[in-house]
C-alpha positions as CSV (number, residue, x, y, z in Angstrom):
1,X,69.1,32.0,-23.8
2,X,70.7,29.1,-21.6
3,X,69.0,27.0,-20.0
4,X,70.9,26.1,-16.5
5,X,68.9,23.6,-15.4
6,X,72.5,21.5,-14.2
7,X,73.5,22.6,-10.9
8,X,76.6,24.1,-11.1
9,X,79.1,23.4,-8.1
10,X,81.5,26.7,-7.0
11,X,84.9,26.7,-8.8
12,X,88.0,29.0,-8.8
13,X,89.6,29.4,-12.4
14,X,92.7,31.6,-12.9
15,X,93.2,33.0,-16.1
16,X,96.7,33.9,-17.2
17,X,97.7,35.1,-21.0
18,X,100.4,36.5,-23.1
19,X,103.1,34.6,-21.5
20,X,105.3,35.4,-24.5
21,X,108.1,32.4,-23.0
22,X,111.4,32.6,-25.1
23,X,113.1,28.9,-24.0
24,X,116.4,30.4,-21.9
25,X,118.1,27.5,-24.7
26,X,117.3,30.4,-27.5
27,X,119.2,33.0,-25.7
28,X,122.4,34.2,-25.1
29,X,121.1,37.6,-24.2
30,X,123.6,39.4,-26.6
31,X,123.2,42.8,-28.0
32,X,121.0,41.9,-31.1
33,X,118.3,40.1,-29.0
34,X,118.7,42.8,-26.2
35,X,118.5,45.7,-28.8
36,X,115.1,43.8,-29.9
37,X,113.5,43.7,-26.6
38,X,114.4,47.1,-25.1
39,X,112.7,48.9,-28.5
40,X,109.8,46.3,-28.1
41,X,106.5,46.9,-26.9
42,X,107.9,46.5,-23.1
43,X,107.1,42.9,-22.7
44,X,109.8,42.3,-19.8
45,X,111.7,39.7,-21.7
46,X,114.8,39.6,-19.7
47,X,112.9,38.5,-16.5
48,X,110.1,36.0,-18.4
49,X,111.8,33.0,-17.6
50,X,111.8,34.1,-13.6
51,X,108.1,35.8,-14.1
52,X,107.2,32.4,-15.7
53,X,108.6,30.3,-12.6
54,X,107.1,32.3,-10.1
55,X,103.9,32.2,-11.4
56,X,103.9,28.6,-11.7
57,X,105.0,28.4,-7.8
58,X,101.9,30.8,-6.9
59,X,99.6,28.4,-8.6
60,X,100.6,25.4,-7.3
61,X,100.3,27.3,-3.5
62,X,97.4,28.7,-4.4
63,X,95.8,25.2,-6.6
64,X,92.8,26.8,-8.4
65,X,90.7,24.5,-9.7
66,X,91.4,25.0,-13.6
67,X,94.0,27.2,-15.1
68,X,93.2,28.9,-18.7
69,X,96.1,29.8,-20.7
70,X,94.3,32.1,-23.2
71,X,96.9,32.4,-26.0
72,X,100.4,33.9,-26.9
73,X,102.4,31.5,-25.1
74,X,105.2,31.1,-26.9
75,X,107.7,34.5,-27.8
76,X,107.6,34.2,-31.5
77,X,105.8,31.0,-31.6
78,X,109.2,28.6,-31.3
79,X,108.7,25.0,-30.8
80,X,111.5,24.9,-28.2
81,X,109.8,27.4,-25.9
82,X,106.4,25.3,-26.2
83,X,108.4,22.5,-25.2
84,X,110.1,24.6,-22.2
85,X,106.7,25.9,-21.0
86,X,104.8,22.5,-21.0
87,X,107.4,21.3,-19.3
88,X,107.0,23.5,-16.4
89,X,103.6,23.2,-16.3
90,X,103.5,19.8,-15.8
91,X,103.4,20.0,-12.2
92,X,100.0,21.7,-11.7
93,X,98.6,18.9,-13.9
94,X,100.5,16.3,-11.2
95,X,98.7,18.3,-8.3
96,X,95.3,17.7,-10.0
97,X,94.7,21.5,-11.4
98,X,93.5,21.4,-15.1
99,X,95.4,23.3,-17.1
100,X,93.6,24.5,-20.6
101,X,95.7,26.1,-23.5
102,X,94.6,28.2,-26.5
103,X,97.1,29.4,-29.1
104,X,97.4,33.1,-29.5
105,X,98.7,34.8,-32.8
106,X,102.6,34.3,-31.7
107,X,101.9,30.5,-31.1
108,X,101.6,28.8,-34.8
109,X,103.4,29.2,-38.1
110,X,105.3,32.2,-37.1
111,X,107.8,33.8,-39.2
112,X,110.2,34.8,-37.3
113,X,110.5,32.0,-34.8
114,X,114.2,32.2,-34.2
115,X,117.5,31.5,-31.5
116,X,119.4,34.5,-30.6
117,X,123.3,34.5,-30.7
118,X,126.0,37.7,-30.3
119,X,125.1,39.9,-32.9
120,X,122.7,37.9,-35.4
121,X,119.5,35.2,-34.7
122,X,119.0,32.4,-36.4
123,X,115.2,30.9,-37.7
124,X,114.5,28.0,-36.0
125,X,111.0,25.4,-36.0
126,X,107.9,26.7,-35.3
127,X,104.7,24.4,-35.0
128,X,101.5,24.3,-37.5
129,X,98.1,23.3,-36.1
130,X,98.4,19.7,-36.0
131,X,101.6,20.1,-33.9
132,X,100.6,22.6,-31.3
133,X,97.8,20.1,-30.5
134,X,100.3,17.6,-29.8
135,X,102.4,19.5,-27.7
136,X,99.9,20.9,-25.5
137,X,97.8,17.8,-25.5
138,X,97.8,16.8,-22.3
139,X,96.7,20.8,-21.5
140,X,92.7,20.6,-23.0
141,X,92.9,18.9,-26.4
142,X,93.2,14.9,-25.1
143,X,90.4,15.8,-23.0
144,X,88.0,17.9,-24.8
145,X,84.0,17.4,-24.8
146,X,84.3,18.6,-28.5
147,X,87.2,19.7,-30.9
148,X,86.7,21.8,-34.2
149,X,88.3,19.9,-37.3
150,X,88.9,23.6,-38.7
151,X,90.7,25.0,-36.0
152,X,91.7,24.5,-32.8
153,X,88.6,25.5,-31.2
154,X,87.3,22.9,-28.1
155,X,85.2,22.8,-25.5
156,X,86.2,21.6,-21.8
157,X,83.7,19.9,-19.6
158,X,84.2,21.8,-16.5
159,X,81.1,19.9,-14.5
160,X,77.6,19.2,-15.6
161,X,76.9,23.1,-15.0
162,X,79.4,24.5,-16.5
163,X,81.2,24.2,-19.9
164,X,84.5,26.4,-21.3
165,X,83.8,27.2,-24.9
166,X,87.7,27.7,-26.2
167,X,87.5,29.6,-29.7
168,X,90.9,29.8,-31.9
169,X,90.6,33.1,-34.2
170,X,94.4,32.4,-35.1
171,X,94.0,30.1,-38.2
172,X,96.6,30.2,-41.7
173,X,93.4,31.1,-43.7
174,X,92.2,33.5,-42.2
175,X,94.3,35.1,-39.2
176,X,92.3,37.2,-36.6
177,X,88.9,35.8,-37.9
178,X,86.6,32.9,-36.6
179,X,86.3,31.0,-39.8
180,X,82.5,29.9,-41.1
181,X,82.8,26.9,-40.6
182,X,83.9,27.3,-37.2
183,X,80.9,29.8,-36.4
184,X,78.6,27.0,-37.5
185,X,80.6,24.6,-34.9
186,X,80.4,27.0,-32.4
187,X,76.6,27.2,-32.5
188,X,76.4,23.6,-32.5
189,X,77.8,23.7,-28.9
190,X,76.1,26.1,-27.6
191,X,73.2,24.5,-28.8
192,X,74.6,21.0,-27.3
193,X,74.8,23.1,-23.8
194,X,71.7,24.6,-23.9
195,X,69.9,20.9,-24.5
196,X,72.5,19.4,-21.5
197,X,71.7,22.2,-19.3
198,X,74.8,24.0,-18.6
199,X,76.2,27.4,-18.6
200,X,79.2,28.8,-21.1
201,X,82.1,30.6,-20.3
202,X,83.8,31.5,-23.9
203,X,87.7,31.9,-23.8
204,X,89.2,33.8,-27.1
205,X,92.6,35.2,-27.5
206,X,91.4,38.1,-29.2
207,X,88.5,40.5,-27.7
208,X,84.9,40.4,-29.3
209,X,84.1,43.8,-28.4
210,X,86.4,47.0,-28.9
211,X,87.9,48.1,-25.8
212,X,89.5,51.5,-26.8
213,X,88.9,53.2,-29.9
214,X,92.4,53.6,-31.1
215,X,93.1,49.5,-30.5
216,X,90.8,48.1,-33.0
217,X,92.3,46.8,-36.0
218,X,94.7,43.7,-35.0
219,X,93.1,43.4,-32.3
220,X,89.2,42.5,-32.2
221,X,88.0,39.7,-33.9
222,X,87.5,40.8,-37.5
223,X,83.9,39.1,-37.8
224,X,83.6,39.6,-34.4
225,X,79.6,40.7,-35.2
226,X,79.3,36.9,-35.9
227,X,80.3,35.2,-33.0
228,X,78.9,38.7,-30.9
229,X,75.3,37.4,-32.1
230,X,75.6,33.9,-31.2
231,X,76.9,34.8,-28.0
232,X,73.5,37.1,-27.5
233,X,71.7,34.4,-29.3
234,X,72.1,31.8,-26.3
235,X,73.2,33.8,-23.4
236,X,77.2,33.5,-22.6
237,X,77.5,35.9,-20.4
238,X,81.4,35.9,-20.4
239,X,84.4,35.6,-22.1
240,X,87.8,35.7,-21.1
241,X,90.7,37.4,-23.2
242,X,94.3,39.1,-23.5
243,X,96.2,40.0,-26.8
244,X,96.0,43.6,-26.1
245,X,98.3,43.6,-23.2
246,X,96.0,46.0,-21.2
247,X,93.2,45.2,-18.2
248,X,90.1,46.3,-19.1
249,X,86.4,44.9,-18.9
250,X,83.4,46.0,-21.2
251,X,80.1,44.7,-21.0
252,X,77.8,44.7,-23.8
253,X,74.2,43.0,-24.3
254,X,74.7,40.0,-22.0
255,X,78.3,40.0,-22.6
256,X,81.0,40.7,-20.1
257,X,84.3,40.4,-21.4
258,X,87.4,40.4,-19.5
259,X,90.6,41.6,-20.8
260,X,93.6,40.6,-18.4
261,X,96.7,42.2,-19.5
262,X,100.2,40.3,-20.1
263,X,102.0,37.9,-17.6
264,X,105.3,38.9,-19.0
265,X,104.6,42.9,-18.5
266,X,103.9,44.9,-15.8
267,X,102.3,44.3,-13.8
268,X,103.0,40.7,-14.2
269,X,99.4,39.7,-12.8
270,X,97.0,36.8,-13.6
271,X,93.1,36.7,-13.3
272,X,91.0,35.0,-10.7
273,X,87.2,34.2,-11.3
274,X,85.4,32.5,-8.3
275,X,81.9,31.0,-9.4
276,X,79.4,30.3,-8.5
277,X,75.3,29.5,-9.6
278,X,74.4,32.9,-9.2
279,X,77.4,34.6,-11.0
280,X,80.3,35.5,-9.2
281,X,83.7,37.8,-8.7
282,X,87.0,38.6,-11.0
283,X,90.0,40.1,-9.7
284,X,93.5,40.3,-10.4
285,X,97.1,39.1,-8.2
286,X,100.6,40.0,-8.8
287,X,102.5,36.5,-9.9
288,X,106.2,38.0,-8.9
289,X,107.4,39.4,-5.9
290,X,107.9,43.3,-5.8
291,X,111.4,43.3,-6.3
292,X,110.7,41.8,-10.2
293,X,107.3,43.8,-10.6
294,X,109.3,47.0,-10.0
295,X,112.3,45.9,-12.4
296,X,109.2,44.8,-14.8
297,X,107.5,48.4,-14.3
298,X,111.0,50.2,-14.6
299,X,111.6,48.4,-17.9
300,X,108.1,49.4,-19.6
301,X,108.5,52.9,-18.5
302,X,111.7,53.1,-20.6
303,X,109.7,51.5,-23.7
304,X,107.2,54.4,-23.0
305,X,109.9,57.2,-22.4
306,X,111.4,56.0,-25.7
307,X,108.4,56.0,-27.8
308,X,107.6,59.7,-26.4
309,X,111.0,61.3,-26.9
310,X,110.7,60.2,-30.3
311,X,108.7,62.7,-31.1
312,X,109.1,65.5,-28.3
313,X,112.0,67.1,-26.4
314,X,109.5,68.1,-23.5
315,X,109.8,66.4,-20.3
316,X,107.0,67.0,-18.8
317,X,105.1,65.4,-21.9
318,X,107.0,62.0,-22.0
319,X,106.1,62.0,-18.3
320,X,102.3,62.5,-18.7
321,X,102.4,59.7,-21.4
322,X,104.9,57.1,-19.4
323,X,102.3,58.1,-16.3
324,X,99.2,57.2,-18.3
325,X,100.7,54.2,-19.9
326,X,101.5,52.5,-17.0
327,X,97.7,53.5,-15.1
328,X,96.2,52.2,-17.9
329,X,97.8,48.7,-19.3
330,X,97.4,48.1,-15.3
331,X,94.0,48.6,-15.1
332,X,94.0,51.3,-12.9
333,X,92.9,54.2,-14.4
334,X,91.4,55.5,-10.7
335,X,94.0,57.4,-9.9
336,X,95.0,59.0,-12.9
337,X,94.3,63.2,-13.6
338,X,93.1,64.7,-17.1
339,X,95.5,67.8,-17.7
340,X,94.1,69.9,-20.5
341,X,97.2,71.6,-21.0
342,X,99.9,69.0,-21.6
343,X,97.0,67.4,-23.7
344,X,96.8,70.4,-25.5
345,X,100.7,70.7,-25.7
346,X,100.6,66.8,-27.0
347,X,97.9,67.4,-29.6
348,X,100.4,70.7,-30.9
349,X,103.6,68.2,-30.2
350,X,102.2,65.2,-32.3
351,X,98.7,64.7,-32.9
352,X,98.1,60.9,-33.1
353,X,99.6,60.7,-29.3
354,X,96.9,63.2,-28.5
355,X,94.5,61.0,-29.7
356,X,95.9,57.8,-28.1
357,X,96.1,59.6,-25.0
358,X,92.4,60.5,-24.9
359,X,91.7,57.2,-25.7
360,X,93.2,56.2,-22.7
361,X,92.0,59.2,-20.5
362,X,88.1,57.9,-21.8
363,X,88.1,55.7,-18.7
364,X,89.3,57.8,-16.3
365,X,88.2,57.1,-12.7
366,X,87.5,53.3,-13.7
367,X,89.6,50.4,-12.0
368,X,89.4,47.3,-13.9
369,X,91.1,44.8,-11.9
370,X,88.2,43.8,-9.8
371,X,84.5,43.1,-10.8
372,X,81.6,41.1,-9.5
373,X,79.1,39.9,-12.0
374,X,75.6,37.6,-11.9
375,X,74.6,35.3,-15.0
């Protein structure tokens, strides 16, 4: 267990993740890239430049005290939209917030990294390891307590108290995976932590625990039982995630972990953690104004109303699944109503669906875009 025996002074971090920037310079938004995003996964890709700016403006009203960027921050992992983001972010780092990166799976080595022309795309340069360090070095890796030489794992001094443990799962050898030599880093600094006293917040892009039973593979650490024990091992009683695109929170053991869905979907909304000694309080804010949240909403409901009359000609069942789609990748499965029959009708119409949908209808009731917690 940690020892806290630092005091540990109140701070406001914001979490934001899955940014998913495309550099406006890699886009002529012609009908191959456009045919591409609209039969996506309804990442709002025509507005993430302007969902981008905006949320940039809100933090430098708002001036949290550090800003985590937990992974997928690039599109397709192009250099020229890690260039275009840190460029933007520069300013928070000119009005003294600290702004910490992590790469996601889309950030490094990515295939299809590519510009966007007419009818065709074209590949384009995408950065390894070593160069995504460079790029976002003046974001956490210049000024780390403590880097991994295996990946690019850190860990940011927040304040004698209170230390952000940054774990990369997204490494060439073994994608999705913390590798073993990295679990033996990891316990080094916890260990380091526990001797100097101060608490750990862990930051992954990934999730350590399952959050729905059909989202597993892809998208929980695949030795997640590993880093799961350390965490157990010497008390971190949070972590901070995204990847799956949804807002949930699970708490298991010690562990709290919160999920905050994508920047660049709806709807469009970062996290905000206020700490303090005792513990402390999570909720989410909208980073665009409601004219671009509703053009963000209107464009994933299209993706979902796609992907349901692909395999039903019934109305009211493409509505049940574009109403549940929506509650739930916002977090706001309170206000959502089982209905046995279209379920039924689902199961008859296309039985995987069924099953997605009662994954989803599992935390019915729950609202997961505000939660207090004590460490």
């Amino acid at each position: 267990m940690q020892r806290n025996d630092q005091p540990m002074e109140p701070i406001t971090i914001v979490q934001a993740t899955d940014l998913h920037v495309l550099s406006p310079a890699l886009t002529d938004g012609g009908s191959y890239y456009t045919q591409l995003v609209e039969n996506a996964d309804g990442k709002y890709m025509p507005g993430v430049a302007e969902i981008t700016d905006s949320f940039i403006e809100r933090m430098l009203s708002r001036k949290p005290d550090v800003l985590i960027l937990s992974g997928d921050l690039a599109f397709n992992g192009e250099t020229e939209s890690h260039v275009w983001l840190t460029e933007r972010l520069r300013p928070l780092l000119e009005a003294g917030i600290t702004v910490l990166a992590l790469p996601g799976n889309h950030d490094i080595n990515y295939p299809t990294a590519a510009r966007f022309e007419d009818e065709s795309y074209e590949l384009v340069e995408t950065p390894d390891a070593g160069q995504f360090a460079q790029l976002w070095a003046d974001f956490g890796y210049d000024d780390a307590l403590a880097r991994d030489e295996q990946s690019l794992s850190y860990v940011y001094d927040l304040s004698p108290g209170l230390r952000l443990l940054l774990v990369d799962t997204n490494t060439p050898e073994d994608p999705g995976a913390v590798l073993p030599e990295t679990l033996k880093w990891i316990e080094q600094q916890l260990q380091d932590a526990e001797t100097a006293g101060a608490r750990v917040i862990a930051v992954s892009h990934q999730t350590v625990l399952q959050h729905n039973s059909v989202f597993s593979e892809g998208f929980v650490i695949t030795n997640r039982e590993a880093l799961y024990r350390l965490y157990q091992k010497y008390g971190v009683t949070l972590n901070l995630c995204g990847h799956m695109h949804i807002q949930h929170t699970r708490t298991s053991g010690c562990l709290t972990e919160i999920v905050t869905s994508a920047l660049c979907a709806q709807p469009c909304q970062y996290g905000v953690l206020a700490l303090n000694a005792a513990g402390g309080s999570y909720h989410t804010e909208c980073a665009v104004s409601p004219e671009l949240a509703q053009a963000a909403a209107d464009f994933f409901d299209r993706n979902s109303i796609r992907q349901g009359s692909a395999v039903t000609e019934d109305p009211a069942l493409v509505e049940y699944l574009t109403t549940l789609n929506r509650a739930y990748f916002s977090g706001c499965m309170d206000g959502v109503v089982r209905d046995n029959d279209l379920l039924k009708r689902w199961k008859a119409a296309d039985d995987f669906t069924a099953r997605y949908l009662e994954s989803l209808l599992a935390d019915t009731g729950k609202n997961f875009n505000q939660l207090s917690f004590t460490f």
